[in-house]
ROPA-380223 format. One record per residue: x, y, z of N, C-alpha, C in turn; residue in one letter. Coordinates in steps of 0.1 Angstrom, whole numbers, plus 5000, padded with zeros to 4 digits. Each point is the difference from the previous one (the first is absolute). Example, Ala and Ser with C-alpha at 12.3 -4.5 7.8 and 13.67 -1.06 7.14 Angstrom:
# ROPA-380223
513249435078499150125000500950125000A 499650114993500950115000499250115008S 
END
This chain:
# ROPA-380223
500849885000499250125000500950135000X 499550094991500550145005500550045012X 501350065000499750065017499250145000X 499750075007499150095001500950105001X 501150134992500850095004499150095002X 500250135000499050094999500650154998X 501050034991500550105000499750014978X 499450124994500049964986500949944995X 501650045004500849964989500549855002X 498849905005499849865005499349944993X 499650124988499349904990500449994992X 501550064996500950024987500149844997X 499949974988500149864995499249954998X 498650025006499249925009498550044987X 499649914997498349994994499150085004X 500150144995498850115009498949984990X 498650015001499150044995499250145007X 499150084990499450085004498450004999X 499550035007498350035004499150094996X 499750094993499450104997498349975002X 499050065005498750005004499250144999X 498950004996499650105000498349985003X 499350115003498649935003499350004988X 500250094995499250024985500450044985X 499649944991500950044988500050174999X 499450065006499750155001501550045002X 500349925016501750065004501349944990X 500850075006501749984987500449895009X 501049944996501249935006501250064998X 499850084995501250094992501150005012X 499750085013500450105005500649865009X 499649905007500649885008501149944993X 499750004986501149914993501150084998X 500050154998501050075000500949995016X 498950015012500850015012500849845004X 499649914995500149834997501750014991X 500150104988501349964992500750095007X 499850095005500850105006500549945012X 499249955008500549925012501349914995X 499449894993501049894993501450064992X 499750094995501550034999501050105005X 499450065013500650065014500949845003X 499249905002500249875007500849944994X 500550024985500749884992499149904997X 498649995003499049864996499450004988X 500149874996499350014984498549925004X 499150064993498649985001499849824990X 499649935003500149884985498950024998X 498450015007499050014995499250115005X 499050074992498750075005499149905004X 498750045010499349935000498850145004X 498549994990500050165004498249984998X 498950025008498549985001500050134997X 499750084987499950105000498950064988X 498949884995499050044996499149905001X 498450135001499049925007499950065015X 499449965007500349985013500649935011X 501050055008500749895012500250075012X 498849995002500250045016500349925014X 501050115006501349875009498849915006X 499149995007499449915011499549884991X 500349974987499849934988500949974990X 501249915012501049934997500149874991X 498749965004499749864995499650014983X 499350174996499550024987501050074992X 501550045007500750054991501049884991X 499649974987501149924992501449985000X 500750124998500949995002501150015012X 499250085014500449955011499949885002X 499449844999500049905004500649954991X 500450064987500949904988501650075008X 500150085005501150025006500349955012X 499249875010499850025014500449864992X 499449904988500549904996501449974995X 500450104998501550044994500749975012X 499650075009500950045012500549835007X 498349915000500149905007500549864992X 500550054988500749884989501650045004X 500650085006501450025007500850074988X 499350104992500550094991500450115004X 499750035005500050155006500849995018X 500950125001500050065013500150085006X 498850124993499550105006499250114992X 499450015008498250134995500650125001X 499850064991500150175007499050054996X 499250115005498850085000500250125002X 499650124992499950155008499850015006X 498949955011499649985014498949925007X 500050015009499349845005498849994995X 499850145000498250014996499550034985X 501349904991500149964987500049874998X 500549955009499949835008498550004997X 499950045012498050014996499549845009X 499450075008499449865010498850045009X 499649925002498250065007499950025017X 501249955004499750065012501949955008X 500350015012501149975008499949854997X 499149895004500149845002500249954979X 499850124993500449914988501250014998X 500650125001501150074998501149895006X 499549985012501349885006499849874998X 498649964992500549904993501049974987X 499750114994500750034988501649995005X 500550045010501550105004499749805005X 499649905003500749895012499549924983X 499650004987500149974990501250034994X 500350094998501550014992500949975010X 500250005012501049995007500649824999X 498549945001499949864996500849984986X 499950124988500849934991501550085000X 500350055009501550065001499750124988X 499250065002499650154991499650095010X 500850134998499850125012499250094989X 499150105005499450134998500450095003X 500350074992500750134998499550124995X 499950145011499250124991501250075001X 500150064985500550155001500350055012X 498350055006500350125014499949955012X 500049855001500249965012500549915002X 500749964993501349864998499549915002X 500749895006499949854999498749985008X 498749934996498950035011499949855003X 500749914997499849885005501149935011X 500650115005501049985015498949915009X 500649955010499849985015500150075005X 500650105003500350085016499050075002X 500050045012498450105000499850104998X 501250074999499850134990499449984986X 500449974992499549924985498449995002X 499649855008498649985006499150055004X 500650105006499650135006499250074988X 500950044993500150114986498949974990X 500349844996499249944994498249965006X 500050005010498550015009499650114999X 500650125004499550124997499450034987X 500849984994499950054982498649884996X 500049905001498949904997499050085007X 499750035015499250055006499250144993X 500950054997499850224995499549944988X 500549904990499149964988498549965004X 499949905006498849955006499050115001X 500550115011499250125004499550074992X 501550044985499250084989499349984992X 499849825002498749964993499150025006X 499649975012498950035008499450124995X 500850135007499650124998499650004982X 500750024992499649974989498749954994X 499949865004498749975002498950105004X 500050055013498950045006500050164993X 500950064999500250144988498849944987X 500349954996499749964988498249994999X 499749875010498950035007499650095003X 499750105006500150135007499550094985X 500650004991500150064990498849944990X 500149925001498749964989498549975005X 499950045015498849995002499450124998X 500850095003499150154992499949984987X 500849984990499550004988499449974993X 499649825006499049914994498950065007X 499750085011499050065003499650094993X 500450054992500050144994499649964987X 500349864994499449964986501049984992X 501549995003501250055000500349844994X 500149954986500849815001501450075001X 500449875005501349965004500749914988X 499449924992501249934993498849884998X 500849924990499649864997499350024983X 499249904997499049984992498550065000X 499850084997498450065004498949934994X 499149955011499049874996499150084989X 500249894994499449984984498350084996X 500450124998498950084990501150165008X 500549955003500850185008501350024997X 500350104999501350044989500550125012X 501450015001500950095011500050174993X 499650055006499850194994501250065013X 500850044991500950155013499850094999X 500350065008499350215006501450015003X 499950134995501150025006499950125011X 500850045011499750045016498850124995X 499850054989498950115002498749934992X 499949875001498849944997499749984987X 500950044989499950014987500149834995X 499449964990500349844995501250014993X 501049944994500850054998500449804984X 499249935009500749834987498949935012X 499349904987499649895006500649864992X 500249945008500649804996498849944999X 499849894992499249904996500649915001X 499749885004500949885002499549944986X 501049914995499749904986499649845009X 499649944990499849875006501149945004X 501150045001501549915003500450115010X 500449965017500450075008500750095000X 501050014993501550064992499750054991X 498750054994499650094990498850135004X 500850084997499250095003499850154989X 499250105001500150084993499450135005X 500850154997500050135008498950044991X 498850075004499450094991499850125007X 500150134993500250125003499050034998X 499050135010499250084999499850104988X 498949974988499550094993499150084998X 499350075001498950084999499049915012X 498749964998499949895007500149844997X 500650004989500449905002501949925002X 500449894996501049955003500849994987X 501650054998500849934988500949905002X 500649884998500849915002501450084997X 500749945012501150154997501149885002X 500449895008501449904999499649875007X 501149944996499449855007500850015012X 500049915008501149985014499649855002X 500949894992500049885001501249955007X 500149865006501349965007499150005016X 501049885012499350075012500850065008X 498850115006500050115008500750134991X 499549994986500450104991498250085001X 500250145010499150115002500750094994X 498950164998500850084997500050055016X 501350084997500050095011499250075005X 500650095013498950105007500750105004X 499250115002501150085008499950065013X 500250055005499850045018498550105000X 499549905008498450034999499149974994X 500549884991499049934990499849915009X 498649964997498849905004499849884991X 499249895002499449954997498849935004X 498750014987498949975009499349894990X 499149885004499549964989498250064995X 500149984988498650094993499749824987X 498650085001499049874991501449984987X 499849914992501049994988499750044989X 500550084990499650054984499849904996X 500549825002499449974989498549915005X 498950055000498750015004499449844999X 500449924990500249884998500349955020X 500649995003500649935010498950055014X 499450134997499450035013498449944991X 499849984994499149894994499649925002X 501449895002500249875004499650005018X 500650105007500550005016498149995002X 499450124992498749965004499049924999X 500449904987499649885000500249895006X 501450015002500349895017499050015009X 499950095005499350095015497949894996X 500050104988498949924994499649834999X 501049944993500149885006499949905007X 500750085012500149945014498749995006X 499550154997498750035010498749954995X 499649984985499249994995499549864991X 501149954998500749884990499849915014X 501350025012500049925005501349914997X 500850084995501749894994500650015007X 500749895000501250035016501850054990X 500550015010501450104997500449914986X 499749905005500749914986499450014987X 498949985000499250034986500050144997X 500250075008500250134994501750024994X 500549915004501550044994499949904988X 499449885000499849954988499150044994X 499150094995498950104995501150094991X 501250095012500950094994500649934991X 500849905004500849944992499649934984X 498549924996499450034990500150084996X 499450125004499650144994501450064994X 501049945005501350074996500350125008X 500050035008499650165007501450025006X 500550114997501850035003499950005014X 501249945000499949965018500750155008X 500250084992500950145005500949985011X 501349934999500750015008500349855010X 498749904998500449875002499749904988X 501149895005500449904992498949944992X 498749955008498949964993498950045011X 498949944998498950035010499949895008X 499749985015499949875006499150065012X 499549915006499050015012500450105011X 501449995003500350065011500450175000X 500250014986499950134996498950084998X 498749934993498950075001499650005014X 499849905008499950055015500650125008X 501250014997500650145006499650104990X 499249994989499650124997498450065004X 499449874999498549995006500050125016X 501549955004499950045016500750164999X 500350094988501150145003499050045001X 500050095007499150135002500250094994X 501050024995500650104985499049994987X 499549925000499150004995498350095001X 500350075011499050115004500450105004X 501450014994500650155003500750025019X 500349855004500850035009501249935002X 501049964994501449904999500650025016X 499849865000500849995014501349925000X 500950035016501149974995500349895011X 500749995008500249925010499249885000X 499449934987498949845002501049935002X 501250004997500549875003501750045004X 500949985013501050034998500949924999X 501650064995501149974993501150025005X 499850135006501050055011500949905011X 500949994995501249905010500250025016X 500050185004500550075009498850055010X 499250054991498750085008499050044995X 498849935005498649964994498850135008X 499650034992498550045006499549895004X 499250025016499249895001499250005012X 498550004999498850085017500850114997X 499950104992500050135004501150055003X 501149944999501550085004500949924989X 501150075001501249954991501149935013X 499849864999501549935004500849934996X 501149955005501049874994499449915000X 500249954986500049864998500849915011X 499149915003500549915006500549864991X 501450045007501149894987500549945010X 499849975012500349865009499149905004X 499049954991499149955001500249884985X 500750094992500149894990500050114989X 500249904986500250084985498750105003X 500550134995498550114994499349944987X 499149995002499249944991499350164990X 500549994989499350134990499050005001X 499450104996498650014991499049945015X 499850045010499749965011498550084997X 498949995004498650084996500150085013X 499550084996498850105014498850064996X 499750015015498550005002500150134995X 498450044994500150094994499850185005X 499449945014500650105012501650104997X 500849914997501350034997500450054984X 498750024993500650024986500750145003X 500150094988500550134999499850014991X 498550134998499050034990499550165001X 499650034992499650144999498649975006X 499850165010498950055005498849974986X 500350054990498650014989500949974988X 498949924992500249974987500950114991X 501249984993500750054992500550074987X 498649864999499349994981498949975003X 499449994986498749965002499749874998X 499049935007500449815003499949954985X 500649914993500049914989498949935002X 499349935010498849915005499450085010X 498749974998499050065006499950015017X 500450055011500649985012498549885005X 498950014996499449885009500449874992X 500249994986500649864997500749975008X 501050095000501549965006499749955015X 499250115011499849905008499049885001X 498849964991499749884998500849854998X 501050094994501149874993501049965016X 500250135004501049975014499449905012X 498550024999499249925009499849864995X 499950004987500149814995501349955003X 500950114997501249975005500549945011X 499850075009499649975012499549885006X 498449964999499349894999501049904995X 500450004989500549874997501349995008X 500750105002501349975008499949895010X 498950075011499549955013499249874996X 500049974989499549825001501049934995X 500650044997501349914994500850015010X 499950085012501050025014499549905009X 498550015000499749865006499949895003X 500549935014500649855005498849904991X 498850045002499149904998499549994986X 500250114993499849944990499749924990X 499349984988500249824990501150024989X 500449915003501149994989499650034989X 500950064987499550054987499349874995X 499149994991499649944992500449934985X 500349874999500549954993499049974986X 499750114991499150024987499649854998X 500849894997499449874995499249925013X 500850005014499449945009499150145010X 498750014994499550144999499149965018X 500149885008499350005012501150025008X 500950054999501449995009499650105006X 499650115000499550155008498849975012X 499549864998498949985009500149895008X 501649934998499749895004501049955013X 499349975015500449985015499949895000X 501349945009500249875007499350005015X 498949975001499150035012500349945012X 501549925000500849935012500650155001X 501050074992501050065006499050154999X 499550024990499250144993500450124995X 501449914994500950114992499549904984X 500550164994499449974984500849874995X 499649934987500849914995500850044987X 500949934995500950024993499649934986X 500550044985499249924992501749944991X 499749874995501250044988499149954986X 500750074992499049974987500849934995X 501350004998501049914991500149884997X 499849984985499649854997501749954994X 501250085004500749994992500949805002X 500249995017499949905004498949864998X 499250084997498649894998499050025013X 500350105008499550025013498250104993X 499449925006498450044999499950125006X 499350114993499450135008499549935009X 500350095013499249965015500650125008X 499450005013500150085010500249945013X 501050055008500449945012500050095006X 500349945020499950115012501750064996X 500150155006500650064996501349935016X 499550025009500749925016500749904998X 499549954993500949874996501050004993X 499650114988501050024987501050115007X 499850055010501150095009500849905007X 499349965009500949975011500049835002X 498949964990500349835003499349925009X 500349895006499549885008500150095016X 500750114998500050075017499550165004X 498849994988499450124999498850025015X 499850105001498950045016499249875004X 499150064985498949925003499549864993X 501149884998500049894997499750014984X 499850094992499649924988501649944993X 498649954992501349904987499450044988X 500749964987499950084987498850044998X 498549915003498750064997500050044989X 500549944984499750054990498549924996X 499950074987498349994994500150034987X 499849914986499750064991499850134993X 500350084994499450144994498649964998X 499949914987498849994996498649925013X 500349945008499349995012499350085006X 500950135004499650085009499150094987X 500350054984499150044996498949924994X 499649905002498749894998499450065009X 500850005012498450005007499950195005X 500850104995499850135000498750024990X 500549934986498950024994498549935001X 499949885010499049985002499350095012X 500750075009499750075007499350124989X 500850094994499350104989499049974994X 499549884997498949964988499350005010X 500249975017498750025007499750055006X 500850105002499950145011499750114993X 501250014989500350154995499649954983X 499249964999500049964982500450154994X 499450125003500050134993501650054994X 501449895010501250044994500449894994X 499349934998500249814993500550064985X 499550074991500450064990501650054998X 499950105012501850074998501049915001X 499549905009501249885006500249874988X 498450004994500849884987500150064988X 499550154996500950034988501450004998X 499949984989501449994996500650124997X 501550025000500750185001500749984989X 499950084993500950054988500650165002X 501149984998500750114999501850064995X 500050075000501750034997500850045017X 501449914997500550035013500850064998X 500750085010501450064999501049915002X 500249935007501049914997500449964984X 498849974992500149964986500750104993X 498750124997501150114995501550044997X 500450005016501250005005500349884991X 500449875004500549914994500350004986X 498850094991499749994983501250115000X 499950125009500750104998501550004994X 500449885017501650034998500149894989X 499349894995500149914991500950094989X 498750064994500250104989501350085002X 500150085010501350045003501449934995X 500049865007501249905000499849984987X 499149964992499950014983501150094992X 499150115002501250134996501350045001X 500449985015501149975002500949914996X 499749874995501149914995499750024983X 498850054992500150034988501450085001X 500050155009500750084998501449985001X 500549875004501149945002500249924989X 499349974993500249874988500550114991X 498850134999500350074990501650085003X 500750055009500850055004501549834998X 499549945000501249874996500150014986X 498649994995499849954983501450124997X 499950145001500650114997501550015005X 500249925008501450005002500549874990X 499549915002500649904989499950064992X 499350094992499550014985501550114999X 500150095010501150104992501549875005X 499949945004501449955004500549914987X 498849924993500649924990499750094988X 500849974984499350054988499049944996X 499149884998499049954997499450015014X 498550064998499449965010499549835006X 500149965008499649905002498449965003X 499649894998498949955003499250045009X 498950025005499549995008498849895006X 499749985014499649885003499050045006X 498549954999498750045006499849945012X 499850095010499849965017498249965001X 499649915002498949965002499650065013X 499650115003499250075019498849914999X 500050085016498549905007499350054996X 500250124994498250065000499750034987X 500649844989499550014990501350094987X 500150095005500550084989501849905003X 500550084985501449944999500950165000X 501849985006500450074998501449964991X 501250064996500649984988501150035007X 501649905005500649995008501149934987X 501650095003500949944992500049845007X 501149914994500349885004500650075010X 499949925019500850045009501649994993X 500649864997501149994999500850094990X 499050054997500950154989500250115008X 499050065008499950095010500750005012X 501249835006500649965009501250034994X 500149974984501350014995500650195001X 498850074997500150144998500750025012X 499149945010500250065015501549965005X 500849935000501349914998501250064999X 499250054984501250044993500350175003X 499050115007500150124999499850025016X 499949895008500250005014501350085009X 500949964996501350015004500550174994X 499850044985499750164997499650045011X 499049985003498750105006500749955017X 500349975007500749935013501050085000X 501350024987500550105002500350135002X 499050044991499750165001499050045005X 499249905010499450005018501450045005X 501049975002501049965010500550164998X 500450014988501050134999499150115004X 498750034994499150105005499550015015X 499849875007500150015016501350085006X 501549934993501150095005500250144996X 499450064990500150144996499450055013X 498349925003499150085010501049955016X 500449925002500450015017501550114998X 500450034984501450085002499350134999X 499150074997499350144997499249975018X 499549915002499150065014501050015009X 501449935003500950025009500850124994X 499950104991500250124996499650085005X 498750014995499250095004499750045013X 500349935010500350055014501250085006X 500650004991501550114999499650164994X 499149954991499950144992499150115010X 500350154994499150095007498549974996X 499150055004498749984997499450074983X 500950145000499950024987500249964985X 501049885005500549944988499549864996X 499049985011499749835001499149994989X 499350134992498949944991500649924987X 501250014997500049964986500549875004X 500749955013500149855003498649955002X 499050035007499049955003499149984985X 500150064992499550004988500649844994X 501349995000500849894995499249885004X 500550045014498949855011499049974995X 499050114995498849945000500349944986X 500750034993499949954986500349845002X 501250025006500349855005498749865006X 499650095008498549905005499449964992X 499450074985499549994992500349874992X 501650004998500249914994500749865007X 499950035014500249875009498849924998X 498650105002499049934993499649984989X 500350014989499649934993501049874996X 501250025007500849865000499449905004X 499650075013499449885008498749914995X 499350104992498749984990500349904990X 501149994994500749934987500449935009X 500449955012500349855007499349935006X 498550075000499249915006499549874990X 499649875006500049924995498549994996X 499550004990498550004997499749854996X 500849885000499549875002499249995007X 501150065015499549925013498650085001X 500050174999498750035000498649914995X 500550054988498749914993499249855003X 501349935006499849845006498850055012X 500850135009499650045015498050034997X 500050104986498950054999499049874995X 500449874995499449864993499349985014X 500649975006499849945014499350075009X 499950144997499350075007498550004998X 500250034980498549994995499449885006X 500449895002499749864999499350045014X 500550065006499249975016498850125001X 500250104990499350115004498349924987X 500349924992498749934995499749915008X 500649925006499349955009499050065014X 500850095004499450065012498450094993X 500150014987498950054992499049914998X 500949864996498649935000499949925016X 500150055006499349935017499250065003X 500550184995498950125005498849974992X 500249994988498249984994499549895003X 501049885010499249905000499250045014X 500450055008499350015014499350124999X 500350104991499250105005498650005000X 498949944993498949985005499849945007X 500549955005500149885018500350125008X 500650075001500950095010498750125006X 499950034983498950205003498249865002X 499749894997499149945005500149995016X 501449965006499549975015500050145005X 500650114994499850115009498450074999X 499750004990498550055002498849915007X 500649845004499249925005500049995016X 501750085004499850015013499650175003X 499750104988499950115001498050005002X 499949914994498149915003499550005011X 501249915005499549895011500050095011X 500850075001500850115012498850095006X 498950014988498650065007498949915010X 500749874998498549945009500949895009X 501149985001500849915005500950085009X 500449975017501150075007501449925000X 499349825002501449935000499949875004X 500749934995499549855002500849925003X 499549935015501149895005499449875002X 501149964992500749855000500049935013X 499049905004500849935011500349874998X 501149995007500549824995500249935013X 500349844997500249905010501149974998X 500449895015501349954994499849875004X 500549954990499949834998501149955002X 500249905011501349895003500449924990X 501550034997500749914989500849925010X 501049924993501049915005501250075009X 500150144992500750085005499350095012X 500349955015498850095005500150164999X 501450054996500250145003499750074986X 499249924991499850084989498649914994X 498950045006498650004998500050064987X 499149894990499150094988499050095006X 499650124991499050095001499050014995X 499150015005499149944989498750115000X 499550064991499350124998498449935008X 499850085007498249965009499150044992X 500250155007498950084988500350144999X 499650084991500150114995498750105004X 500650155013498950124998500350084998X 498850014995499950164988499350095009X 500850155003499450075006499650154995X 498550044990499850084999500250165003X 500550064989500350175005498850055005X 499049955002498950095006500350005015X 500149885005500349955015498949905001X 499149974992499349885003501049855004X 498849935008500449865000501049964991X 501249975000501049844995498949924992X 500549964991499549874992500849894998X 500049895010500749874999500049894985X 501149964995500549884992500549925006X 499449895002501049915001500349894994X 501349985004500649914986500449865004X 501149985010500349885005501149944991X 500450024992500649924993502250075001X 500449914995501250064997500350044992X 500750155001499950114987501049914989X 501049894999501049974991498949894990X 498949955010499149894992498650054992X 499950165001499450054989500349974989X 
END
């Protein structure tokens, strides 16, 4: 192992690397790497590597998320290295005193010391050193804290005020700035892709498209006393759609999901997300921005210091990881006194919709509830084990050869040592509905109709399934055709082409693979090498360009990007479009199958839901009671179904079946 010297010129000879960190690509590195070479050659030490988190975000208490600190902590512990230097500790970057000394009894472990610039060797023993280094870990710690709670502090007035803060602005609202004497001054539109956006300038009354700001966290600027606030969106289309959701929900009756699958049919720009999905329309069902009040504080993020009951405190980080995106009650939002704009939805929809909202939360929060309902095994919502008097469980899967039936749910938990003695208690599917429906034909004839027509309809599942079919179609045409065209310019005779037989009937026109493998072969190794050379132009211009002044960096950065350009398309000319196309065969193959299972069940499926959506009017719930019958094995009795009661939603009398028989000798 290293011995531990501790004077600089202890490292002369010796494997130094350097650390550079910064919290945001906003800040330089500039100024640490200068005080880093200056150091080193006061000292005689030669630097062998950089190692430098310096775009993006890396904030010190998020050691575990910075890349290249841990590709350096791996370096260190392969026995490469023996010793760190840093401009200062609080470039190190650590989340509190107890990390910090794990890191310093981590490299000490691999005979690697840490070294700052302005406070020398920080991985001594003596207690001066320990001392130094506790403090300094400690004053970091604090000026996150404070930091934290500054920060806080500051954004509750302004989200009070109507004031956004930052992010994505939910979909139909577009970001407007004022500048400090209340003048508009640019409004942003988000594009359907996160990282796209576009500035439109104030005209007469209306708007002119004035620059794009694509890339992320590419805004325009502001200047001292500009604002930002969100306002309905110019493009009128989208506040269209937000009111049709709201509509939907309230009136339709669709839940989060079918309204994201409604959007997603319809094609409707997702402004700013990836696609549309359940859990996103739910958080939009719930903004209140939507009535001209944007609130801020719904969920926090804050590492250091949270609003929370009415005061701003520390997070508590000795309890375990902070968990993001934590909710609060809405006691705790941070909202303007009065509406800002005028509401996109009509403020009683909106609170109609917050109340079903609601409603349904609180039954899905509930211990006692019935388990969801299984569409094909459509009595599962009514059906009790009248030993234990928890609901039963259904399986419909014939894929084993296992008969639709329904069992106690006690048993299927916990087994032969459940509370209250049952054992499997299964029953036929078709059993328990013989004698449902003989019950309907004599009680309730008036819903005998709903329950044995037959359902015809279109599903979303199907759709979906035809959708991406068609999609995967396209896609590998577009690949056959993109092959045919590289063989065709690579040889002088065009060569043949060979007809692909698809599932869905149509054919597409695909050179011979083994011509298209030969192409790929022979121009592989070109294209591999001038990847290689153009990667080394770009790591010799970006390790440049950190030398240069800031004024002169545009015409290298120009080069770079030229270079990217054509790293990609190398990389484009080396991808292997065999294996694709084989990938996309195999895929179609599964995505027609899963198409035809959907058309096979879906009249089975939307039939059991409208038959328990029937039944649900004159029926509360129906329990099963069974016996147990002595086998050879005494600890495992058959079950044997007695009888079946049916207990009316009115609250009348039960109506007994009894059966007597064993449910497996039906």
């Amino acid at each position: 192992m290293t011995t531990l010297t501790h004077a600089p010129s202890s490292l002369q000879d010796k494997r130094v690397v350097a650390y550079l960190r910064v919290s945001s690509d906003r800040q330089d590195a500039t100024r640490q790497r200068t005080q880093i070479e200056e150091w080193a050659e006061k000292h005689g030490i030669e630097i062998v590597n950089w190692f430098d988190d310096t775009k993006g975000r890396n904030p010190r208490d998020k050691a575990d998320k910075r890349v290249n600190f841990q590709r350096m902590l791996g370096v260190a512990e392969s026995g490469e290295v023996d010793a760190i230097v840093v401009d200062s500790q609080d470039r190190f970057g650590t989340r509190d005193v107890y990390e910090f000394g794990h890191f310093i009894n981590q490299l000490r472990g691999y005979g690697v010391r840490l070294w700052s610039v302005s406070q020398g060797c920080l991985s001594r023993s003596d207690d001066a050193t320990v001392l130094q280094a506790t403090v300094g870990a400690l004053t970091s710690s604090r000026e996150q804290r404070e930091k934290g709670h500054r920060s806080i502090t500051g954004r509750i007035g302004k989200e009070r005020e109507g004031r956004w803060q930052g992010g994505v602005p939910p979909f139909g609202l577009d970001k407007v700035c004022f500048d400090s004497a209340g003048n508009i001054k640019w409004r942003l539109v988000q594009e359907d892709n996160r990282d796209q956006r576009v500035m439109y300038l104030p005209d007469g009354d209306g708007w002119v498209e004035h620059q794009r700001y694509d890339g992320p966290g590419n805004v325009p600027g502001r200047d001292k006393g500009d604002y930002l606030v969100l306002r309905p969106s110019i493009r009128l289309e989208r506040i269209k759609w937000v009111r049709k959701m709201f509509q939907w929900y309230d009136e339709e009756g669709l839940s989060a999901r079918k309204i994201a699958e409604r959007f997603t049919d319809l094609e409707v720009e997702t402004a700013g997300g990836k696609s549309w999905y359940k859990t996103r329309i739910q958080e939009l069902l719930k903004n209140p921005a939507y009535i001209g009040l944007p609130a801020g504080n719904k969920r926090a993020g804050s590492r250091f210091a949270e609003y929370k009951d009415g005061e701003v405190r520390e997070v508590d980080r000795d309890s375990g990881p902070v968990k993001m995106g934590r909710r609060r009650e809405q006691s705790d939002w941070w909202q303007p006194d009065e509406p800002i704009f005028d509401p996109l939805v009509p403020v009683d929809l909106f609170n109609r919709v917050q109340d079903k909202i609601r409603e349904s939360s609180e039954l899905h929060s509930r211990k006692d509830r019935k388990p969801p309902q299984t569409a094909r095994m459509w009595l599962k919502e009514f059906l009790v084990c009248a030993r234990c008097g928890k609901g039963m469980h259904a399986n419909a899967s014939t894929k084993s050869g296992n008969i639709p039936s329904y069992f106690c749910s006690q048993y299927n938990k916990h087994g032969n040592k459940n509370e209250s003695g049952c054992r499997c208690h299964r029953v036929k599917a078709e059993v328990l509905e013989e004698i449902v429906m003989t019950y309907v034909h004599d009680q309730h004839a008036e819903i005998l109709e709903a329950i044995e027509k037959p359902y015809s309809g279109n599903s979303d599942s199907v759709s979906r399934c035809a959708r991406e079919l068609e999609d995967l179609h396209e896609e590998r045409g577009k690949l056959f055709t993109r092959m045919g065209k590289e063989v065709g310019d690579y040889f002088e005779d065009p060569p043949m082409m060979t007809c692909i037989d698809c599932i869905d009937g149509t054919d597409h026109s695909m050179p011979d693979p083994r011509l298209w493998a030969q192409v790929y072969e022979e121009r592989k190794p070109v294209y591999e090498a001038a990847l290689a050379n153009f990667e080394s132009q770009h790591s010799r211009l970006t390790e440049e360009l950190l030398e240069l002044p800031k004024r002169a960096r545009a015409k290298v950065l120009n080069k770079i990007e030229e270079l990217e350009e054509l790293i990609e398309q190398c990389e484009g000319q080396l991808e292997n479009l065999s294996e694709k196309v084989d990938e996309l065969g195999s895929l179609l193959l599964r995505r027609a199958k899963a198409l035809e299972a959907a058309e096979l069940v879906i009249d089975q499926d939307a039939a059991g839901k409208a038959k328990a959506a029937a039944l649900r009017a004159v029926i509360d719930r129906i329990e099963c009671h069974f016996i147990h019958k002595p086998t050879k094995a005494a600890n495992r009795p058959d079950s044997i179904l007695d009888r079946v009661e049916i207990f009316p939603a009115s609250g009348d009398e039960s109506v007994c079946f009894n059966r007597g028989t064993a449910p497996e000798q039906d």
